[in-house]
C-alpha positions in Angstrom: 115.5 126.4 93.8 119.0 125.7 92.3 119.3 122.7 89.7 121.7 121.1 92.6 119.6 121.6 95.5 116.5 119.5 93.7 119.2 116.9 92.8 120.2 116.4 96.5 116.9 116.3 97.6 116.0 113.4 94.4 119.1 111.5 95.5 118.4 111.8 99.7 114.8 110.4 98.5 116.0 107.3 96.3 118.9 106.8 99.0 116.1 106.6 101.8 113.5 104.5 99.8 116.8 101.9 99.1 118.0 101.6 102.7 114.5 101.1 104.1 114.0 98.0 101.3 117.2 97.0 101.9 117.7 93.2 103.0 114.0 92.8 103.1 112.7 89.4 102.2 109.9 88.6 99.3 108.4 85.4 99.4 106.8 84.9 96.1 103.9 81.8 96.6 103.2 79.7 93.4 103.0 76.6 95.3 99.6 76.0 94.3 100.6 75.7 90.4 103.3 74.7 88.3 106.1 77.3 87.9 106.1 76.2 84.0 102.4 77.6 83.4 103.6 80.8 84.5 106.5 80.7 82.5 104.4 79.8 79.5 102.2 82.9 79.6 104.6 85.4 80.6 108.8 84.0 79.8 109.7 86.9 82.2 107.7 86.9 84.9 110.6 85.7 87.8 112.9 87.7 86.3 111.0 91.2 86.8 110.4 90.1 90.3 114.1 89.7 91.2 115.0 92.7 89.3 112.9 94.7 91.0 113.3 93.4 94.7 116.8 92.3 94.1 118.4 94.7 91.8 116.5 97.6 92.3 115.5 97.5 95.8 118.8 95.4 97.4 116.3 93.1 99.3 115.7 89.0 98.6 113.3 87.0 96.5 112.4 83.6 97.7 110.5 82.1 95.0 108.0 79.1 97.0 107.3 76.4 94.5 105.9 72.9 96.6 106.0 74.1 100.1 103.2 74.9 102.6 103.0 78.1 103.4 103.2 77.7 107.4 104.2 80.4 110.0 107.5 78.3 110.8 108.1 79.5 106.4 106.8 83.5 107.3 108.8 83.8 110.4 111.3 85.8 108.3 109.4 87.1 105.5 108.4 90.8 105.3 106.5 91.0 102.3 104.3 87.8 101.0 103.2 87.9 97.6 100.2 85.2 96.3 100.1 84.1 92.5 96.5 82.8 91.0 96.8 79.7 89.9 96.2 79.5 85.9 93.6 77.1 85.5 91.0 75.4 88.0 91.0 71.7 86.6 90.7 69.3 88.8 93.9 67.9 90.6 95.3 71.4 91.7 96.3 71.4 95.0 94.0 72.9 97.4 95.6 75.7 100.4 95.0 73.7 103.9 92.9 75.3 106.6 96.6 75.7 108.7 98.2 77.9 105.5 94.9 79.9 105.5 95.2 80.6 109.5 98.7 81.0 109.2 99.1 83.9 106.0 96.0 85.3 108.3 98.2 85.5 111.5 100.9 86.8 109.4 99.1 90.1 108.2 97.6 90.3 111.8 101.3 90.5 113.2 102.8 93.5 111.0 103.1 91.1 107.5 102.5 92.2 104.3 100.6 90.5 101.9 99.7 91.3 98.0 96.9 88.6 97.0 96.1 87.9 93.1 93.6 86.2 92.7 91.3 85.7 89.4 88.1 84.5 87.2 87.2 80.5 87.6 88.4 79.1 84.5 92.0 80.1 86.6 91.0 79.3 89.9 88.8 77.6 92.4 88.1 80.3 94.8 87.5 78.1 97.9 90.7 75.6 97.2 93.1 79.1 96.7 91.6 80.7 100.2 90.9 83.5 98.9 88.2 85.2 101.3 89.4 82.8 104.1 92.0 85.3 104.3 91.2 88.4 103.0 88.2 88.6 104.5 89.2 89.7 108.3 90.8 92.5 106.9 87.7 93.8 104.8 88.0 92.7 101.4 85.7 90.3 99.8 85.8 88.4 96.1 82.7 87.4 94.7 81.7 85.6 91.7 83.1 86.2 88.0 82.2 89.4 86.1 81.2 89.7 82.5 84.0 88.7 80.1 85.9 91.8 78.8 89.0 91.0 76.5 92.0 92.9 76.9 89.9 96.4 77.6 92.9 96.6 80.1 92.7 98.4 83.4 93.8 102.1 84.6 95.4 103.1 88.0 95.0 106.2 90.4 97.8 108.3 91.7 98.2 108.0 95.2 100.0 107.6 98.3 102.0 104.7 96.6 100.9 104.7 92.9 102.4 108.1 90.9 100.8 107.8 88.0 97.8 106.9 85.8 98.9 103.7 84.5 97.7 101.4 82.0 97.4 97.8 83.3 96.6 94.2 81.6 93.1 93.2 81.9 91.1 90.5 80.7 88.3 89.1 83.0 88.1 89.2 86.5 86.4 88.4 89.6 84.3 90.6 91.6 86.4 92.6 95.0 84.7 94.5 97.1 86.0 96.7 100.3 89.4 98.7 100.6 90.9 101.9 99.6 89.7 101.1 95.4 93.7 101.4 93.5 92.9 100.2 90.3 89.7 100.2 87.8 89.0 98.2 84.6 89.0 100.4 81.7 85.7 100.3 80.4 82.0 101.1 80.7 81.2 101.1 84.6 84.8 101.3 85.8 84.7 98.1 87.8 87.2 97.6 90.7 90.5 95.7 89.7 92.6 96.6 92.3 91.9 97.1 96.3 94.0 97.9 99.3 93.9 98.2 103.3 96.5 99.4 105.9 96.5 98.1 109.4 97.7 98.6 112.8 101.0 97.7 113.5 102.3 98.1 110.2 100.4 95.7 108.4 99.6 96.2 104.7 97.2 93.8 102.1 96.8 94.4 98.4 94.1 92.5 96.5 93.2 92.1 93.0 90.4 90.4 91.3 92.7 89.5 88.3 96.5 88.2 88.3 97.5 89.5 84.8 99.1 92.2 86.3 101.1 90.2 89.1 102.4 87.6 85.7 104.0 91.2 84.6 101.6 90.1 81.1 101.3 93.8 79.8 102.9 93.8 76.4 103.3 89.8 75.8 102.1 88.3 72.7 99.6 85.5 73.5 98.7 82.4 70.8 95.1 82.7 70.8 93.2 79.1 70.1 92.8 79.9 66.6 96.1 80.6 65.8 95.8 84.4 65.9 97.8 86.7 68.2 97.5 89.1 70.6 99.1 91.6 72.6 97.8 92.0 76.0 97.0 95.8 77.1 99.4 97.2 79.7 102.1 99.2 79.0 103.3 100.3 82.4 102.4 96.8 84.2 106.5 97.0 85.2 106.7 100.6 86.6 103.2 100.0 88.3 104.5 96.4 90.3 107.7 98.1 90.9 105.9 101.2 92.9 103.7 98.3 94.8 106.5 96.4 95.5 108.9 99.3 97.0 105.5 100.6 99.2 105.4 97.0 100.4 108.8 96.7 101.5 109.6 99.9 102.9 108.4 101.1 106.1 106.6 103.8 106.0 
């Protein structure tokens, strides 16, 4: 096949993938933390997510810092993606029973949703919703695993994913059920990374950590001795940018 024909066929499939993103709408949730803790642990967290969904893709980023997450806030949202909160000390706010049923409905309708979620010195499980509303879709969280520091976790090529990636990790929580996308690198290969498709269009990513949704691969951390750290992860950008275009286009 001539050098040509391959390069029309490369540029029908980027031209494709672009149009079908196209003016499709991200709500990004960190209403349950402050946007500051986020900025503290990764400075360019936001600005991944707009260059991929904006830049990249041609679509919108809505960014939801202090508002409920209702149905009357999803009505024109494609894609919905959930942020861990950071820490689980007392005073965060807790999701109500009407955000829970409506993020539920949303999914159930043809929404998309990618959940972090994450071990419970970053989050109270019951207070985030968590299985409240993964659950009727067949994924389950359980309880903390064994601490691991920064063993990082590895990807599979698949319908969505293209390559092997290496991914931040750094404790977790247990996830059970879905289509396993993601493993933590280490002795027993323990699910990181889960997800389902659904009738009607519907789609629901779920992972047991968040490290990968902060974009945290490659950042140098402060440990609490005053010793640094780079967290694992080299290809956390190219593997959220291959979620995120599979979540906004429509195939």
């Amino acid at each position: 096949m001539k050098i040509s024909t391959l390069m029309l066929i490369l540029f029908i499939g980027i031209f494709v993938t672009y149009s079908n993103a196209q003016n499709k709408v991200v709500l990004l949730d960190i209403s349950l933390e402050d946007k500051s803790e986020y900025l503290k642990v990764s400075p360019d967290i936001f600005n991944h997510y707009r260059d991929i969904i904006e830049n990249q893709l041609g679509g919108k980023l809505i960014i939801n810092e202090d508002k409920e997450v209702t149905t009357k806030l999803l009505k024109s949202i494609d894609v919905l993606v959930v942020l861990s909160t950071l820490s689980s000390a007392p005073g965060k706010k807790t999701r109500t029973d009407a955000e829970r049923e409506s993020i539920v409905d949303f999914v159930r309708k043809g929404g998309r949703l990618v959940l972090f979620t994450d071990d419970n010195r970053r989050m109270n499980l019951k207070a985030f919703g968590a299985n409240e509303i993964a659950n009727p879709f067949g994924i389950e969280f359980g309880d903390d695993l064994p601490m691991v520091r920064n063993v990082g976790a590895i990807s599979f090529p698949g319908e969505f994913i293209k390559g092997r990636y290496e991914l931040p990790y750094s404790g977790s929580r247990e996830i059970k059920g879905g289509i396993p996308l993601s493993v933590m690198n280490a002795e027993g290969g323990i699910m990181h990374g889960s997800y389902v498709k659904l009738e009607g269009g519907s789609r629901l990513v779920a992972f047991g950590e968040t490290m990968v949704g902060l974009f945290i691969g490659g950042v140098t951390a402060t440990m609490p001795d005053g010793s640094s750290l780079v967290w694992k992860g080299k290809d956390n950008y190219v593997f959220m940018q291959e979620l995120i275009t599979w979540m906004v286009t429509e195939k």
